[in-house]
TILO-543156 format. One line per field, with one value per residue (C-alpha): residue in one letter; chain; x, y negated, z negated. Coordinates in nm, 4 decimals. Example, Ala and Ser with C-alpha at 12.3 -4.5 7.8 and 13.67 -1.06 7.14 Angstrom:
<pts>
type <- (A;S)
mol <- (A;A)
east <- (1.2300;1.3670)
north <- (0.4500;0.1060)
up <- (-0.7800;-0.7140)
</pts>
This chain:
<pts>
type <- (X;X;X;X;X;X;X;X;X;X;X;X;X;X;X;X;X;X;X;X;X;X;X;X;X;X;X;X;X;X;X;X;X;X;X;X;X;X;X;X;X;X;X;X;X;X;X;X;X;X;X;X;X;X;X;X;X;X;X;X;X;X;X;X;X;X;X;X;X;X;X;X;X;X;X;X;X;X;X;X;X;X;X;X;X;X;X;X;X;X;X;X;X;X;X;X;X;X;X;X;X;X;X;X;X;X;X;X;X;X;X;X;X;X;X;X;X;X;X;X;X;X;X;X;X;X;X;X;X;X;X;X;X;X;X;X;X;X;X;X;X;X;X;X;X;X;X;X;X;X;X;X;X;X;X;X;X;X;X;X;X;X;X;X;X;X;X;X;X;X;X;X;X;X;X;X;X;X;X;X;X;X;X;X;X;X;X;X;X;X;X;X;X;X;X;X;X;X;X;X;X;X;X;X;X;X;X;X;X;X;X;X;X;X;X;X;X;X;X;X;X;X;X;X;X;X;X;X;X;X;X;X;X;X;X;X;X;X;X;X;X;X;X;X;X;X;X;X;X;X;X;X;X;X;X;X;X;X;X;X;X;X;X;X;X;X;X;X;X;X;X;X;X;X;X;X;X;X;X;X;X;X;X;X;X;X;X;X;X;X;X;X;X;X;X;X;X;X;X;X;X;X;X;X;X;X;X;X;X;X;X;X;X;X;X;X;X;X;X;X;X;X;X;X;X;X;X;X;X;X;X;X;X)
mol <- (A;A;A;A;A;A;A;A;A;A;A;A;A;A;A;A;A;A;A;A;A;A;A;A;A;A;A;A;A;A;A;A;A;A;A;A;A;A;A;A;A;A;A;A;A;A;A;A;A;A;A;A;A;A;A;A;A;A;A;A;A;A;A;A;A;A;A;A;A;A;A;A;A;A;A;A;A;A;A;A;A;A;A;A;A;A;A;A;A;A;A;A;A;A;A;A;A;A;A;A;A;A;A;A;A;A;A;A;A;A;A;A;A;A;A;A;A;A;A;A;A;A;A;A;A;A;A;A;A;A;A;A;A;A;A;A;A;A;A;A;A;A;A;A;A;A;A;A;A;A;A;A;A;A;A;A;A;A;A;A;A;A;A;A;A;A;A;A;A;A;A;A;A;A;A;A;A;A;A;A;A;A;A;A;A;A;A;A;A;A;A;A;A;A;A;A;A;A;A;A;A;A;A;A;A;A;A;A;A;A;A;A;A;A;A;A;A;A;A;A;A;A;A;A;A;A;A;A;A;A;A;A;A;A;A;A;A;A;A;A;A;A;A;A;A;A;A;A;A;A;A;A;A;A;A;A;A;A;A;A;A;A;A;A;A;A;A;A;A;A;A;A;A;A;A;A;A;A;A;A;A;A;A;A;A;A;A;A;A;A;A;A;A;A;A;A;A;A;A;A;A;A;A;A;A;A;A;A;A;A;A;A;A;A;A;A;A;A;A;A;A;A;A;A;A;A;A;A;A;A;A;A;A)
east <- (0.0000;0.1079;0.0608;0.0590;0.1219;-0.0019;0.1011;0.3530;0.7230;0.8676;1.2251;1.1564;1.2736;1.2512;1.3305;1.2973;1.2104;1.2832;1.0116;0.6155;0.4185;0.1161;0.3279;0.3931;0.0464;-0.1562;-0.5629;-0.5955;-0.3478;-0.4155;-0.5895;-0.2722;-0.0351;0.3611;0.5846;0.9571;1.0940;1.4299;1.4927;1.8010;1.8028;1.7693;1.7040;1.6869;1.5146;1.3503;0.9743;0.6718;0.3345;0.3627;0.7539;0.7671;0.4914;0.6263;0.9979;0.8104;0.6308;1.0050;1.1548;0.8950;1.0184;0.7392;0.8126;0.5671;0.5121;0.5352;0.3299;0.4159;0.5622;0.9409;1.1676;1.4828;1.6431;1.5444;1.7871;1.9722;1.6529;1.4917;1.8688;1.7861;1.4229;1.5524;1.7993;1.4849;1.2647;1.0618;0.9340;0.9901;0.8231;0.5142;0.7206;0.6885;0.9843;0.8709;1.2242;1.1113;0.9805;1.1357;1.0121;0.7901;0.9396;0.7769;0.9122;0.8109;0.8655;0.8157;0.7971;0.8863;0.5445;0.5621;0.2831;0.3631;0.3784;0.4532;0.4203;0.4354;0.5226;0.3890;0.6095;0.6287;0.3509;0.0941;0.1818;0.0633;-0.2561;-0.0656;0.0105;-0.2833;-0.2508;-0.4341;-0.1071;0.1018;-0.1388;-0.0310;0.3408;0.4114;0.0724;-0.2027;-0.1610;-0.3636;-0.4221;-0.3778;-0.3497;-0.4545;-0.2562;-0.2500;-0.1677;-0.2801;-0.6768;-0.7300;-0.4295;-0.6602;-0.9763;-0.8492;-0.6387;-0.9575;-1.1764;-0.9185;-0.9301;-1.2826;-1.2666;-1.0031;-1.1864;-0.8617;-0.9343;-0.7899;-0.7154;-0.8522;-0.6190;-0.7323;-0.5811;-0.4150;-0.5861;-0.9196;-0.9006;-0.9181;-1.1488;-1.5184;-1.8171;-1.8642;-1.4891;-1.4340;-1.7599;-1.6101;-1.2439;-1.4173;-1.7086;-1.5823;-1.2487;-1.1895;-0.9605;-1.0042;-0.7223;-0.7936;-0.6501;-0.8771;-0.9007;-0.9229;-1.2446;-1.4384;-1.3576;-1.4639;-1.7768;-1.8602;-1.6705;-1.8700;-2.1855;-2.2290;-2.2468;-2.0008;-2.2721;-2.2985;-1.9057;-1.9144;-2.2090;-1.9398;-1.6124;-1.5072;-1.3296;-1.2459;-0.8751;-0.8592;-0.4690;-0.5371;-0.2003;-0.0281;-0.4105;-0.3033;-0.5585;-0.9294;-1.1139;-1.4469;-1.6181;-2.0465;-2.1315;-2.5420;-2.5168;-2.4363;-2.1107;-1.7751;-1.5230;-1.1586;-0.9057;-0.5585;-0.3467;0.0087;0.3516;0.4138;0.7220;0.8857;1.1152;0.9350;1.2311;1.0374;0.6307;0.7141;0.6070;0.4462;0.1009;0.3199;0.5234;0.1740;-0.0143;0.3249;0.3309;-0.0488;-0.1169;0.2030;0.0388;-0.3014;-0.1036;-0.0113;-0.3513;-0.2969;-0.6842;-0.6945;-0.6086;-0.2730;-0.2165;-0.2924;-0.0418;0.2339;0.1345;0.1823;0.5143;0.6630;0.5032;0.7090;1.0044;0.9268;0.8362;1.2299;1.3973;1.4615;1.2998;1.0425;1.2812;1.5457;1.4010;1.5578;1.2705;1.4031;1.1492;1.3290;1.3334;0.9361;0.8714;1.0297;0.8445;0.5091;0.5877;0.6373;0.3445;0.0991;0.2140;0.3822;0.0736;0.0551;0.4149;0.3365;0.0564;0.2955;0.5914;0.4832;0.4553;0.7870;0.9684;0.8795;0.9432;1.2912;1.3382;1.2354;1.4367)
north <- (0.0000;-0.3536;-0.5943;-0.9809;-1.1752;-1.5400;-1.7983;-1.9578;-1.9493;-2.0991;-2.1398;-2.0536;-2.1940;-1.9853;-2.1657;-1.9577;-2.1266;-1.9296;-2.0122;-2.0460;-2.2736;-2.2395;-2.3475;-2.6531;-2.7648;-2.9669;-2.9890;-3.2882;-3.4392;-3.2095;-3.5733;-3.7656;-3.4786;-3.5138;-3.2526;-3.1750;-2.7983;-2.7520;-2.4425;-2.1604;-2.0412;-2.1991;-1.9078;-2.0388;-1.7220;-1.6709;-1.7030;-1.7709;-1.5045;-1.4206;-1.4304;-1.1993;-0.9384;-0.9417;-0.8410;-0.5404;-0.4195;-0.4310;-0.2608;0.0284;0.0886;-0.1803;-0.4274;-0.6847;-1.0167;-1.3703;-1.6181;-1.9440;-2.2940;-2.3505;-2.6208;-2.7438;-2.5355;-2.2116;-2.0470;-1.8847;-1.7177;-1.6338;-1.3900;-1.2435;-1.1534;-1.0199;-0.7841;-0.6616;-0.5552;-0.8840;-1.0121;-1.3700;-1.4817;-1.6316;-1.8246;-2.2395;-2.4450;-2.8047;-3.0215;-3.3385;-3.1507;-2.8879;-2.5389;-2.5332;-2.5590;-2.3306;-2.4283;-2.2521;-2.2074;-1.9045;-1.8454;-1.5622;-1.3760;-1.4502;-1.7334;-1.9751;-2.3760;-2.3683;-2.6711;-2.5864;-2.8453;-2.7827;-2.9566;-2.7791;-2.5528;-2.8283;-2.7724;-2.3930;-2.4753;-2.5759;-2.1527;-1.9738;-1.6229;-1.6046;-1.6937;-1.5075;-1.1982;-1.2588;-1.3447;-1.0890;-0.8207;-0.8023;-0.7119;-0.4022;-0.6118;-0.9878;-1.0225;-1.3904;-1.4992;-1.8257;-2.1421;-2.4844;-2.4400;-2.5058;-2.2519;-2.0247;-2.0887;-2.1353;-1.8159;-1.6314;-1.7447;-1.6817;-1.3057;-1.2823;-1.4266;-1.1653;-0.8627;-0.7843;-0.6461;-0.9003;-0.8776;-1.2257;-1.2664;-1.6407;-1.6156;-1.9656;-2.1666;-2.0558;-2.3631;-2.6280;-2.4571;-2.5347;-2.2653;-2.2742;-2.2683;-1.9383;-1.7589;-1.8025;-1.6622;-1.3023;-1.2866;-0.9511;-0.8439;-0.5675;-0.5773;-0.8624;-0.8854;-1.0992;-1.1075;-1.0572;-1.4372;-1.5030;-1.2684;-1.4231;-1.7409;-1.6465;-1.5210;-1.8482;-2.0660;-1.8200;-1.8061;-1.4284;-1.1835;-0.8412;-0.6769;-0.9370;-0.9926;-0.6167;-0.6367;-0.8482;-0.6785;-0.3444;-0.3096;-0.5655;-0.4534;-0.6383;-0.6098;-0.6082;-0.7014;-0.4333;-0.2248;-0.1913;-0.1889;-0.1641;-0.1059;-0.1424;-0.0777;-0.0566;0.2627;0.4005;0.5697;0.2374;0.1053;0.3079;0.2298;0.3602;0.2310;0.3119;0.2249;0.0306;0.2032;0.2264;0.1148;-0.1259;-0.3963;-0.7259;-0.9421;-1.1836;-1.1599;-1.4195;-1.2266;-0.9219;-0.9368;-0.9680;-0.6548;-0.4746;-0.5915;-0.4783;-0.1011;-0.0804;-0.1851;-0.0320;0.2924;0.2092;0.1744;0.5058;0.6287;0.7136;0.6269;0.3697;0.5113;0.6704;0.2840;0.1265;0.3996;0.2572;-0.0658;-0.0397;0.1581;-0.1595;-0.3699;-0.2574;-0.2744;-0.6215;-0.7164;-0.5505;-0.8095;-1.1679;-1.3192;-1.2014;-1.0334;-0.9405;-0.5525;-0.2454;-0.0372;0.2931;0.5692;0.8200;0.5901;0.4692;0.8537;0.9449;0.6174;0.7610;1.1157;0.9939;0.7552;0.9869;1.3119;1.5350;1.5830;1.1864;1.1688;1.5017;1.2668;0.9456;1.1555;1.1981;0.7645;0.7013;0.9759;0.7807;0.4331;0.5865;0.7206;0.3578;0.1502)
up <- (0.0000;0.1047;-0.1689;-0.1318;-0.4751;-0.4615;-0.7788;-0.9466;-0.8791;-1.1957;-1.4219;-1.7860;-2.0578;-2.3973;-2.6882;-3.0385;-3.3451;-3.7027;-3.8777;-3.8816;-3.6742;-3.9178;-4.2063;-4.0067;-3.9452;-4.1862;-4.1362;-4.2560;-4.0221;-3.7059;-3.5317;-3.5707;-3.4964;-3.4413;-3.4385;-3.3618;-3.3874;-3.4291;-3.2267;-3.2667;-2.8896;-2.5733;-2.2576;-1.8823;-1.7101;-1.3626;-1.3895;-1.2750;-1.3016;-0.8967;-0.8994;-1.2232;-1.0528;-0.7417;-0.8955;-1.1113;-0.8051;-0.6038;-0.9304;-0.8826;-0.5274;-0.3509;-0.1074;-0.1995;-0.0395;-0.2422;-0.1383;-0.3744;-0.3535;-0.4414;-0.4266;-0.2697;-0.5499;-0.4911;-0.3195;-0.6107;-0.7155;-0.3602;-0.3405;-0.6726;-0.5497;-0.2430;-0.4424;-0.6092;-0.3130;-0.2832;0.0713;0.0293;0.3804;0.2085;0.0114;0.0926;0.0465;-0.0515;0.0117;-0.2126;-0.5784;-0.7464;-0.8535;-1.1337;-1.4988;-1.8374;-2.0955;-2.4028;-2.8193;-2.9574;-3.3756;-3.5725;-3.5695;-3.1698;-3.1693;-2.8690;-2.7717;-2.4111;-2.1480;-1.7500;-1.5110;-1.1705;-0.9563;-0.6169;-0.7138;-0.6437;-0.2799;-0.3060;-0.0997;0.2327;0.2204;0.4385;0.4373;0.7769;0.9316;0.6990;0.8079;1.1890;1.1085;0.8361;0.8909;0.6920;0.3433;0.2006;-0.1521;-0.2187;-0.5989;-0.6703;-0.9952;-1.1784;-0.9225;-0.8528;-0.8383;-0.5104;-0.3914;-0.5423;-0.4703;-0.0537;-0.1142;-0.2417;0.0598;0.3282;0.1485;0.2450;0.5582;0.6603;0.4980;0.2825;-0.0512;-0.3764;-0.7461;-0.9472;-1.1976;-1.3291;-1.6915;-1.8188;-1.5080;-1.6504;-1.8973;-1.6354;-1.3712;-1.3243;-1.3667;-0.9890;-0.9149;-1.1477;-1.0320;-0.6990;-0.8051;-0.9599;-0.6931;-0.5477;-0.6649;-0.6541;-0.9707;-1.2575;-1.4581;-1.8326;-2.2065;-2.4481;-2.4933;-2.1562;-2.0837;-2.3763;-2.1817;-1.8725;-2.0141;-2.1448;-1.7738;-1.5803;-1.7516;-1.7122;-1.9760;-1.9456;-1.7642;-1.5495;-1.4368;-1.4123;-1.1495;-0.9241;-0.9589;-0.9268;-1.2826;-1.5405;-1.6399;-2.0473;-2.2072;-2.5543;-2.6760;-2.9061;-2.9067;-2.5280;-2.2549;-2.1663;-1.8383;-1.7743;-1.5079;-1.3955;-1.2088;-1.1851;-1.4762;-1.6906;-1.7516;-1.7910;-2.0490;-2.0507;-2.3559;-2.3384;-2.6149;-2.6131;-2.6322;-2.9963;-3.2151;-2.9607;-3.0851;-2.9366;-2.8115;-2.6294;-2.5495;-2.2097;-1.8916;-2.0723;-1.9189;-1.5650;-1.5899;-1.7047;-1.3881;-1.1755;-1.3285;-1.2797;-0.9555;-0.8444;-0.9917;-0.7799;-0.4618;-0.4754;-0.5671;-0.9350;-1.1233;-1.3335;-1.6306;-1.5418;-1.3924;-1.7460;-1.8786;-1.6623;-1.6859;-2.0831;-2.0078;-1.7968;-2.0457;-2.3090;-2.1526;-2.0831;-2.4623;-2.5018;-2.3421;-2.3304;-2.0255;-1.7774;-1.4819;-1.7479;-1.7613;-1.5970;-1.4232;-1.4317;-1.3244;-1.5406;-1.8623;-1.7594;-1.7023;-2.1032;-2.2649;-2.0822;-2.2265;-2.5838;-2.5936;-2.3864;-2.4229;-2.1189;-1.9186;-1.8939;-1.7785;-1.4895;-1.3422;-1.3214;-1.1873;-0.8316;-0.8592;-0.9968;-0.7749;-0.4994;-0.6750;-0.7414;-0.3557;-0.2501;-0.4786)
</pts>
């Protein structure tokens, strides 16, 4: 399968801060709020949600297609991408901004203040996957991840006008969209891809109850953090639930990109036809190698240490279903 990953290219910028951020806040001051945090660590990492998916799809043996705005800058990182497996002929090279910056704080029990500066990103709408579907051929899936909103909502159309099947993943954009503008961004999908937070907020952007977001989508993919996964999904019968939980005892190094690596190990599991649940076991596999290290691309994605983290969390039967996937990740890589 041939998958096209539309959204952010960015630079991160992890700081970590050694103490609390609740012990820092004071109600009764919250409306007149100034804060400095002295910070211990200072990481520059490659980011951005497409950027990090794409390079966990390439990992797993992939050769996905980024479609997302960059900079003048970007050259270092489009070579790193390229090392990884990632088709950067979507990307759009915008000569006077540069790539987008994250630049985030994270506290000891892995709470985060992050700011994102958009930069070239806000050019992501001149990108129209029409022509990249002549140039490069049409994609099989176009996962639609966070962006400038009306990347998105143009990327989303252009998906139905060319029949190709797409993933919504809205997640942090969700705050700024309008009802009409996220009803149109799930309307069909054939994946939907949320945090926990992020679905209750979608309920209440979209107006629709579960039922009713299940009645548009093909299955509602929630990560749950460190309870793992849930997927939901409305057949005749009524609606079908499947919970996976997360890869247990890992040492969390960094919780940036997380969420990114998951949605690379699942739909890198789909591609290959794996059902959704052995998917949400690899996602939660790549996941935790993610959480691991510092940084979003930092991870190794090595099917035989993916293959042992799936056997210990899931049991050997698990790991048998995901071996034919990673055998050919590892033959491709």
């Amino acid at each position: 399968m041939r998958i096209a990953v539309t959204g952010s290219v960015a630079t991160d910028h992890l700081m970590a801060f050694p103490g609390r951020f609740v012990d820092q806040l004071l109600p009764d001051q919250l409306a007149h709020l100034s804060l400095s945090f002295l910070v211990d660590t200072l990481e520059v990492r490659r980011g951005g949600v497409a950027a990090n998916i794409a390079y966990g799809l390439g990992s797993l043996g992939l050769n996905p297609l980024l479609a997302g705005a960059v900079g003048a800058d970007f050259a270092e990182y489009e070579v790193w991408l390229k090392e990884h497996g990632v088709d950067t002929a979507g990307v759009y090279v915008c000569d006077s901004l540069q790539t987008a910056r994250f630049m985030c704080m994270t506290d000891q029990d892995a709470n985060q203040i992050a700011s994102f500066y958009a930069g070239a990103m806000a050019e992501s709408a001149r990108i129209d996957l029409c022509e990249l579907a002549v140039r490069c051929g049409p994609p099989d899936l176009v996962l639609i991840s966070p962006s400038s909103p009306e990347a998105m909502l143009r990327h989303t159309g252009q998906c139905r006008e060319l029949g190709v099947p797409f993933a919504a993943d809205p997640s942090q954009q969700l705050a700024r969209l309008a009802r009409d503008e996220v009803r149109a961004l799930v309307e069909g999908a054939r994946w939907l891809f949320t945090n926990e937070y992020e679905s209750a907020l979608l309920r209440e952007r979209t107006g629709w109850s579960t039922g009713e977001v299940l009645e548009r989508v093909g299955s509602w993919v929630t990560t749950l953090g460190s309870r793992g996964v849930r997927i939901e999904r409305r057949e005749a019968t009524g609606t079908v639930t499947v919970t996976v939980g997360a890869v247990p005892d890992v040492t969390a190094a960094d919780p940036t990109g997380v969420g990114d690596a998951f949605r690379a190990g699942f739909l890198a599991a789909v591609s290959h036809g794996a059902p959704a649940e052995s998917a949400a076991r690899l996602g939660c596999a790549m996941a935790a190698l993610a959480l691991g290290a510092v940084g979003s691309q930092s991870y190794e994605a090595e099917p035989a240490t993916l293959l042992a983290t799936v056997a210990a969390a899931y049991g050997a039967g698990a790991a048998k279903d995901l071996a034919p996937v990673l055998n050919r990740a590892g033959d491709r890589s």
